[in-house]
GUBA-729908 format. One line per field, with one value per atom (N, C-alpha, C): y, z, x; atom name. Coordinates in pm, whole numbers, plus 32768, in hexadecimal, padded with zeros to 4 digits. Atoms other than C-alpha are relative to their C-alpha. Layout:
! GUBA-729908
py <- [Y:...]
pz <- [Z:...]
px <- [X:...]
atomo <- [CA:...]
This chain:
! GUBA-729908
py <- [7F8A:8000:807C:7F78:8157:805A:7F92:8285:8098:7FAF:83D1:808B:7F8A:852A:807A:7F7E:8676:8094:7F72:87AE:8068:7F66:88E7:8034:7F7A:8A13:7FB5:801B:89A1:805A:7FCE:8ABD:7FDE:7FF1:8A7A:7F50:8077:8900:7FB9:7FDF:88FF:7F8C:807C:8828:7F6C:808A:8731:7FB1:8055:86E4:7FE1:801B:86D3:7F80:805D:85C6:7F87:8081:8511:7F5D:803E:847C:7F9F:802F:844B:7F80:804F:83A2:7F9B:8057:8300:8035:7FF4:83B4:7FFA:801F:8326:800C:800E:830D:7FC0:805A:820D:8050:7FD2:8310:806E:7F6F:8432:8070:7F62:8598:806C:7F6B:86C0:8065:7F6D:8819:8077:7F8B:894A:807F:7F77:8ACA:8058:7F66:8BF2:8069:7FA2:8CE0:8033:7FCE:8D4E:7FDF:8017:8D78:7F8E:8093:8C50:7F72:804C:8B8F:7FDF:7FCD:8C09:7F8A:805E:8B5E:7F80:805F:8A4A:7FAA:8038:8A01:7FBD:801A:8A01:7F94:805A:8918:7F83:8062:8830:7F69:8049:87C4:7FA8:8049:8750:7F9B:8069:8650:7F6F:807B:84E5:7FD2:8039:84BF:8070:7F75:8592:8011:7F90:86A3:803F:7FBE:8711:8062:7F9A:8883:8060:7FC8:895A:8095:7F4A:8B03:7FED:7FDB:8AFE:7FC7:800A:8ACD:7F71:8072:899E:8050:7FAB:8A1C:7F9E:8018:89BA:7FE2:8019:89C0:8026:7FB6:8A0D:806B:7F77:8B61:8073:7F7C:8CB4:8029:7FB0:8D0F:8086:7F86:8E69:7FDD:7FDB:8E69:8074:7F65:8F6F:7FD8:7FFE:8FB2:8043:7F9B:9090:8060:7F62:920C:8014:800B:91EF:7F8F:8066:90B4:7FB4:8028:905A:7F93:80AD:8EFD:7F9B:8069:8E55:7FCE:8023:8D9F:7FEF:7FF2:8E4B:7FCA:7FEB:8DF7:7F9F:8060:8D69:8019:7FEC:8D2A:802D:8038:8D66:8088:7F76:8EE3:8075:7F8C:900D:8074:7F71:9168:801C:7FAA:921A:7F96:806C:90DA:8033:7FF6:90C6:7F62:8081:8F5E:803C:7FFA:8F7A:809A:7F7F:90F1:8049:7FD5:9128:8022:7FE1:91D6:7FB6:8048:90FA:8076:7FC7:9155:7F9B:8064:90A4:7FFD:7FF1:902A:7FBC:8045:8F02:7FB0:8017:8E8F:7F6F:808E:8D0B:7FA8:8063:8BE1:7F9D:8042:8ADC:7F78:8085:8970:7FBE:802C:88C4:7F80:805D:87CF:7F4C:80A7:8699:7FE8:802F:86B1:7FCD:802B:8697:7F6F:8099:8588:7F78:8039:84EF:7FC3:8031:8502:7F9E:8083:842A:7F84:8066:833C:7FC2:8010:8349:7FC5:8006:8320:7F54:8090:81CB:8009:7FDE:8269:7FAF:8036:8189:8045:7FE6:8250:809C:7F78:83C1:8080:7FA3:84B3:808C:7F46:8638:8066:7F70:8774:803D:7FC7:8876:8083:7F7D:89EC:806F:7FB4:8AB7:8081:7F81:8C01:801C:7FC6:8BD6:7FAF:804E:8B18:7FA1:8087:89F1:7FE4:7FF8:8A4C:7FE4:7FFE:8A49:7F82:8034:892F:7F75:8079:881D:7FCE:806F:87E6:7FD7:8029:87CC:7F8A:8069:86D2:7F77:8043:8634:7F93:8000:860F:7FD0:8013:85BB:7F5C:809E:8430:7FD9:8030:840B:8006:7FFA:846D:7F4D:8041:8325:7FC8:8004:82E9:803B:7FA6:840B:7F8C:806C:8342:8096:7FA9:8484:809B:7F74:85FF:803E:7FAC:86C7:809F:7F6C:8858:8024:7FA4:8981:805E:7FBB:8A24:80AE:7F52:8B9E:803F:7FB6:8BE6:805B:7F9C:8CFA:804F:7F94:8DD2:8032:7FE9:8DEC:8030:7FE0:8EA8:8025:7FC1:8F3A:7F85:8072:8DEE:7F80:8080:8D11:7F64:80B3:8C2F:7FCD:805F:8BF2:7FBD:805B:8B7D:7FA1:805B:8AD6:7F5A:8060:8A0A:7FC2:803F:89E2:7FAC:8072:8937:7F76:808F:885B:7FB1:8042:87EC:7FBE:800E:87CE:7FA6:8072:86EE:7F8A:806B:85FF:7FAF:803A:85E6:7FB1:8036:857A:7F6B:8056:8492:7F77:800A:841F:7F82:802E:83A9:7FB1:8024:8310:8048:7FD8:83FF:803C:7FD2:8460:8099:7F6C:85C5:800E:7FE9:861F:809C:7F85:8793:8029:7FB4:8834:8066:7F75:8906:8010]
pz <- [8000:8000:8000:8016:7F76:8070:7FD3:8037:7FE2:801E:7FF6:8094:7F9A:80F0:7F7A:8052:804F:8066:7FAB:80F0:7FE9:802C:80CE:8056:7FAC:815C:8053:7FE6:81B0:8060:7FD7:8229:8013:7FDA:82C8:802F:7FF2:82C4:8080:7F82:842E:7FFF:7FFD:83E0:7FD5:8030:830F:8080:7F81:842D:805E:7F9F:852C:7FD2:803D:842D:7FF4:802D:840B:8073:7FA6:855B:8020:7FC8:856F:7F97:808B:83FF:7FEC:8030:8404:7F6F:8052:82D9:7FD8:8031:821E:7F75:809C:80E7:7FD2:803C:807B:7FBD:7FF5:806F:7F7F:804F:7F53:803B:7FD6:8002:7F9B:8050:7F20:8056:7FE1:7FE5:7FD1:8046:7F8E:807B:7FCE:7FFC:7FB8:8045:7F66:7FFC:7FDB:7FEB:7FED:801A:7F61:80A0:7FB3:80A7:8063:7FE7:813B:7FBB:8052:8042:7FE4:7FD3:8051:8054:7F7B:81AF:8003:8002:814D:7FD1:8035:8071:8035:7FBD:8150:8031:7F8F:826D:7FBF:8019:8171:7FD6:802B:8133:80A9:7F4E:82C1:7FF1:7FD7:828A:7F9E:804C:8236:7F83:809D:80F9:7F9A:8057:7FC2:7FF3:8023:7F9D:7FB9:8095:7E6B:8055:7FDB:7EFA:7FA5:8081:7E2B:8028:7FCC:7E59:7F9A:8070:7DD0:807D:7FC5:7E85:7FE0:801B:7E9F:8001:801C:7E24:7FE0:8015:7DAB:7F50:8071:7C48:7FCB:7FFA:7B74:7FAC:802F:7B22:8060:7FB0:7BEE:8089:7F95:7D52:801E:7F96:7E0F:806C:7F43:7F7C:8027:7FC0:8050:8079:7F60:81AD:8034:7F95:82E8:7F9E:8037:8252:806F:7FE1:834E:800A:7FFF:8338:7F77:805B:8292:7FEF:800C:82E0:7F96:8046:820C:8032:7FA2:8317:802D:7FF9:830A:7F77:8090:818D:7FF3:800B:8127:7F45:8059:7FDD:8012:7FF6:8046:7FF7:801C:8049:7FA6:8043:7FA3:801D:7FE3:7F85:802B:7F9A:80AA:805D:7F94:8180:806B:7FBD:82B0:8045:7FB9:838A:8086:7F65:84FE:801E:8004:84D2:7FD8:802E:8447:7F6B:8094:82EE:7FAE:8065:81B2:7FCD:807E:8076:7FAA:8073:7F69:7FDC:7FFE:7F68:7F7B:8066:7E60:7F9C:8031:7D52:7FB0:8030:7D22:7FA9:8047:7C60:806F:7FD1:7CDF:7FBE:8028:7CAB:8058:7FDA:7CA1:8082:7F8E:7DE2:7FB4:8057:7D01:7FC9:803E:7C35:8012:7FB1:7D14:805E:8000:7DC2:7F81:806B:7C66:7FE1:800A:7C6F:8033:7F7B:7DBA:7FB6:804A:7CEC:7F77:808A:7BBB:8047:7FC9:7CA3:806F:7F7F:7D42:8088:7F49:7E8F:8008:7FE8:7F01:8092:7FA9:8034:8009:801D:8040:80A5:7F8F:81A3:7FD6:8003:817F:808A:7F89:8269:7FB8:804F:81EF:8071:7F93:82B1:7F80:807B:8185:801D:7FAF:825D:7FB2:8034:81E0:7F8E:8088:8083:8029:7FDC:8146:7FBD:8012:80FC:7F78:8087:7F96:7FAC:8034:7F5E:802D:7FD1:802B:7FA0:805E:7F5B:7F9A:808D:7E22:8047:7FAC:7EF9:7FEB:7FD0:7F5B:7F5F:807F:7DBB:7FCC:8043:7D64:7FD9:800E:7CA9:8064:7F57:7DBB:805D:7F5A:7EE7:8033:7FD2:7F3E:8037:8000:7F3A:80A5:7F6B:806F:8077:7FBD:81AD:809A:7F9C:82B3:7FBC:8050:826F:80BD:7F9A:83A1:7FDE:800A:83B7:8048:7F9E:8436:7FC8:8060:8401:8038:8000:83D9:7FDA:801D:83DF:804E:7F64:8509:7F84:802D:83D0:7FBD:804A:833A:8086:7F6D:8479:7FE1:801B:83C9:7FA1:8031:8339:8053:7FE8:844C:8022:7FE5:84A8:7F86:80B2:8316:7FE8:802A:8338:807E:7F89:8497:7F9F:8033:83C9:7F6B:802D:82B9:8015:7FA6:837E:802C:7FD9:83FC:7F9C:8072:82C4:7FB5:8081:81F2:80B4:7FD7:832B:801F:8026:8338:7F80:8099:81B8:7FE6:7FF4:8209:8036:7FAA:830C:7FB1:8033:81FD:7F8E:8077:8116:803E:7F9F:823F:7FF6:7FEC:8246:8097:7F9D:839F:8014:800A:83F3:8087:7FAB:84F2:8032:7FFF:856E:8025:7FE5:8534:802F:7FD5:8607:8072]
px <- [8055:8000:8059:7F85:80A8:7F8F:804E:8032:802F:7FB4:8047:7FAD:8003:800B:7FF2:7FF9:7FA4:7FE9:7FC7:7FE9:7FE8:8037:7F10:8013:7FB4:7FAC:8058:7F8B:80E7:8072:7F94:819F:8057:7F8A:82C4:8017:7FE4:8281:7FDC:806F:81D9:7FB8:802C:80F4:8012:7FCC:8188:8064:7F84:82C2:7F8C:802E:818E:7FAF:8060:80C8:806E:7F9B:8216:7FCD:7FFA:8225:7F5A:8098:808E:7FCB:8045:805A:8073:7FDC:81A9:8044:7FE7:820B:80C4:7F91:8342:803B:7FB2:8442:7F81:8046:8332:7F6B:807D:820B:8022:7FC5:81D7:7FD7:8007:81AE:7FFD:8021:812A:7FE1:7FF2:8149:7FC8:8038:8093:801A:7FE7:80F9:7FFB:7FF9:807D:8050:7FA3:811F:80C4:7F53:8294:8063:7FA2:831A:801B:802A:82A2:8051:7FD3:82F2:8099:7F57:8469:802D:7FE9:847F:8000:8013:83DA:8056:7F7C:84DE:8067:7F72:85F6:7FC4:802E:853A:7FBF:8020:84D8:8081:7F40:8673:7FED:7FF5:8620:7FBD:8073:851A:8069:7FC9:85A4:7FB3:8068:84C6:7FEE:8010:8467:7F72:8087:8379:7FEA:802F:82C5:7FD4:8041:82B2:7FCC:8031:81EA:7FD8:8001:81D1:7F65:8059:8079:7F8F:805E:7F12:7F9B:806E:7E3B:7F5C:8090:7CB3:8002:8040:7BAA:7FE8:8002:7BDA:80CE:7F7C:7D47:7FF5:800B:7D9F:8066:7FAC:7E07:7F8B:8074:7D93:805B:7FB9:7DC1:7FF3:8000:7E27:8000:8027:7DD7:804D:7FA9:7EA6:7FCC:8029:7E72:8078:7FB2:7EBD:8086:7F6C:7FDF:808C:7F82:8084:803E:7F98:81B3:8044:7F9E:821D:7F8C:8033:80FA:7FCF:8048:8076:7F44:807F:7F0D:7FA0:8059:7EBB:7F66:8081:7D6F:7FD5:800D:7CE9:7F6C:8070:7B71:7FC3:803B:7B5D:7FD1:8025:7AC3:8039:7FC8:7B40:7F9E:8058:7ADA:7F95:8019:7AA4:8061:7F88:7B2A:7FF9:8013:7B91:8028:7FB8:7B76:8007:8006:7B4C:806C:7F63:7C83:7FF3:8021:7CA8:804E:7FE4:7D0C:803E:7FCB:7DD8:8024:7FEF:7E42:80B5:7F75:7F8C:804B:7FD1:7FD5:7FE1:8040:7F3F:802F:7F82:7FAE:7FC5:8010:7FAC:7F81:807F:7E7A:7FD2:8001:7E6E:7F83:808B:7D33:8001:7FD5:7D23:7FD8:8016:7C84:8054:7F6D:7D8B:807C:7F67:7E94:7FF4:8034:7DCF:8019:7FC8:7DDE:809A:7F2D:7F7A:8000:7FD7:7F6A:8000:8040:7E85:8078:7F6C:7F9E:8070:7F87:80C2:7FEE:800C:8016:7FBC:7FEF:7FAE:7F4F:8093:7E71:7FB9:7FF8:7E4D:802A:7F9D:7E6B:7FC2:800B:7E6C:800C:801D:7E18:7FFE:7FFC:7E97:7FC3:803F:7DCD:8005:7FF6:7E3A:801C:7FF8:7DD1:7F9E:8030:7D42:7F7B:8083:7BC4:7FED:8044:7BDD:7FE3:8043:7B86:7F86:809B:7A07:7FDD:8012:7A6A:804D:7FA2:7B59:7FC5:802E:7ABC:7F9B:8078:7962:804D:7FBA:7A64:803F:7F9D:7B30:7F74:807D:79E0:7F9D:802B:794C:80A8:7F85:7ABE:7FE7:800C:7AAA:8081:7F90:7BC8:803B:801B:7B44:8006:800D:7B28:8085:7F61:7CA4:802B:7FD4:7CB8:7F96:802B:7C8A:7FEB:7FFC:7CCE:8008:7FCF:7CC1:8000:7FF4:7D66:7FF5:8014:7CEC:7FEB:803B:7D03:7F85:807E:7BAE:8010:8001:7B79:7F8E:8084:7A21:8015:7FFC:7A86:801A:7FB7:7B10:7F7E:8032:79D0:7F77:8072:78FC:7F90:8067:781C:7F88:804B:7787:8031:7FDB:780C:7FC1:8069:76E2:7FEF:801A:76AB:80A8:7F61:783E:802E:8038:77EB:7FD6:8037:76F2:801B:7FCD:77A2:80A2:7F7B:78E8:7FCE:8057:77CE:7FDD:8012:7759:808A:7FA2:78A1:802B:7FA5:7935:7F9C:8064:77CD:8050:7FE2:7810:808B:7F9E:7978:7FE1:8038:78F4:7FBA:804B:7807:8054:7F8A:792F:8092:7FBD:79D0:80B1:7F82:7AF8:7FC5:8000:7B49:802F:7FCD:7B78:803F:7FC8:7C4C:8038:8010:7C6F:80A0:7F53:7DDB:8004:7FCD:7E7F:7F75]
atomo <- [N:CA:C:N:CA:C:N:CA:C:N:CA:C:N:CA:C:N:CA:C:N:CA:C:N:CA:C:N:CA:C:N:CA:C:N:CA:C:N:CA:C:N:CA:C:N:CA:C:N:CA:C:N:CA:C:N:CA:C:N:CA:C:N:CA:C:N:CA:C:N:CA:C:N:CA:C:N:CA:C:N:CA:C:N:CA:C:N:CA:C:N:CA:C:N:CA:C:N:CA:C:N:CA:C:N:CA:C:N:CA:C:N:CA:C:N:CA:C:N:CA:C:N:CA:C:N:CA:C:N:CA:C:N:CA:C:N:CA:C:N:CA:C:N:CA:C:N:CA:C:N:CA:C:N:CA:C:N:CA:C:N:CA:C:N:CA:C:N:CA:C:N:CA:C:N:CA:C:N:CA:C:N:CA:C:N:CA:C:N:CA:C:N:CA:C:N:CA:C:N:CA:C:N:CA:C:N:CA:C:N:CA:C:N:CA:C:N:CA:C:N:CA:C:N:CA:C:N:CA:C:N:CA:C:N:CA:C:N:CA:C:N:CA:C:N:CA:C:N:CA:C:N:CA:C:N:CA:C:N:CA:C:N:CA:C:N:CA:C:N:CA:C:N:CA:C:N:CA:C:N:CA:C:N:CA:C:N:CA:C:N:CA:C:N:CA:C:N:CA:C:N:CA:C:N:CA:C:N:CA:C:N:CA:C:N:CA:C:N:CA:C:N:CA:C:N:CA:C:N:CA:C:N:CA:C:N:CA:C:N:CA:C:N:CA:C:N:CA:C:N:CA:C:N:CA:C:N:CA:C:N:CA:C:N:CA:C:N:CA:C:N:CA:C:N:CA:C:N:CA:C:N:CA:C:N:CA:C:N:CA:C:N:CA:C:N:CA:C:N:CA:C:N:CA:C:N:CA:C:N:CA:C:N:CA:C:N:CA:C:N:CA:C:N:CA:C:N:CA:C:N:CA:C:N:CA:C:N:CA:C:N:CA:C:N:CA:C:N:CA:C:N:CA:C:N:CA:C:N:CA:C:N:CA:C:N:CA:C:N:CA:C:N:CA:C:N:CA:C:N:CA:C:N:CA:C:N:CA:C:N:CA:C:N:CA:C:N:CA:C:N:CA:C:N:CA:C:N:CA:C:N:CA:C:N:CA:C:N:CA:C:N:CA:C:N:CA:C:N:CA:C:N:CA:C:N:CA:C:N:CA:C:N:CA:C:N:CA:C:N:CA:C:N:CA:C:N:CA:C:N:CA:C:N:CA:C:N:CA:C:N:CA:C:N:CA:C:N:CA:C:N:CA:C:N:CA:C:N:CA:C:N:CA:C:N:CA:C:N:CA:C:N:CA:C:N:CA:C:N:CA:C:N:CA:C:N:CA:C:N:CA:C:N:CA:C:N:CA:C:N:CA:C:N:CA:C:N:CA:C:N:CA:C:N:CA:C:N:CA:C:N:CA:C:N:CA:C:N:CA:C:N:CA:C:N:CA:C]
């Protein structure tokens, strides 16, 4: 049995070293990486020469379809840290004002599911700390011909960024982790 790990929002690799120890993940497994963010992504680089196995890291966004997303940040921060793909000009998350910082590459999540499927993987585990596209990336995950393949999806959820609609992102967290439930992947709450 191949397995593979996929890694939305990656930063600084964080979650992957904390999935190592929990999933077991080895030379034997394939690991695909995703980090939007430039500077992020930078880091990731280096800290991925640390891990005993290789990592397909990729500077580009896991969505919902492929193409180009915009991220938006907090109007004061500079480490990258705050981005989300989920906002509007003249949103704010958490009461904090947005801007628009980078406008990236965006790889469809079935598809990349698909790779696993190409590469042998009968078995495939999902981090998913993608500040909000959760809401948008999961039903595609969910409709993907190989969802069935994913056995666990660990997330951090971020309906808190969206206050001004948070019980409609309350109830949709509830729904989209039933529907997981539904498809016997286990969800497990990161972070």
């Amino acid at each position: 049995m191949k397995r593979g790990f996929l890694d939305g929002g990656a930063r600084h690799l964080e979650g992957l070293k904390h999935c190592v120890g929990e999933l077991g993940i080895d030379a034997s497994w394939e690991v695909i990486s995703y980090e939007p963010t430039p500077e992020s992504y930078a880091i990731a680089q280096q800290e991925r020469g640390a891990l005993p196995f290789a990592v397909d890291l990729r500077n580009a966004a896991l969505w919902r379809e492929a193409g180009a997303i915009q991220l938006w940040t907090e109007a004061e921060d500079v480490t990258g840290y705050g981005n989300t793909v989920m906002m509007a000009p003249g949103r704010s998350v958490d009461g904090r004002d947005m801007r628009p910082t980078h406008l990236v590459v965006a790889d469809d999540v079935s598809a990349v599911l698909g790779e696993f499927a190409r590469l042998g993987c009968t078995e495939i585990h999902v981090k998913l700390d993608i500040e909000g596209a959760e809401f948008e990336v999961l039903p595609r995950l969910l409709a993907s011909p190989y969802a069935p393949l994913v056995r666990t999806v660990r997330i951090e959820w971020h309906e808190r960024f969206f206050v001004a609609e948070l019980e409609a992102y309350q109830r949709r967290r509830q729904e989209l982790t039933e529907a997981l439930g539904r498809r016997s992947i286990q969800v497990i709450d990161h972070w």
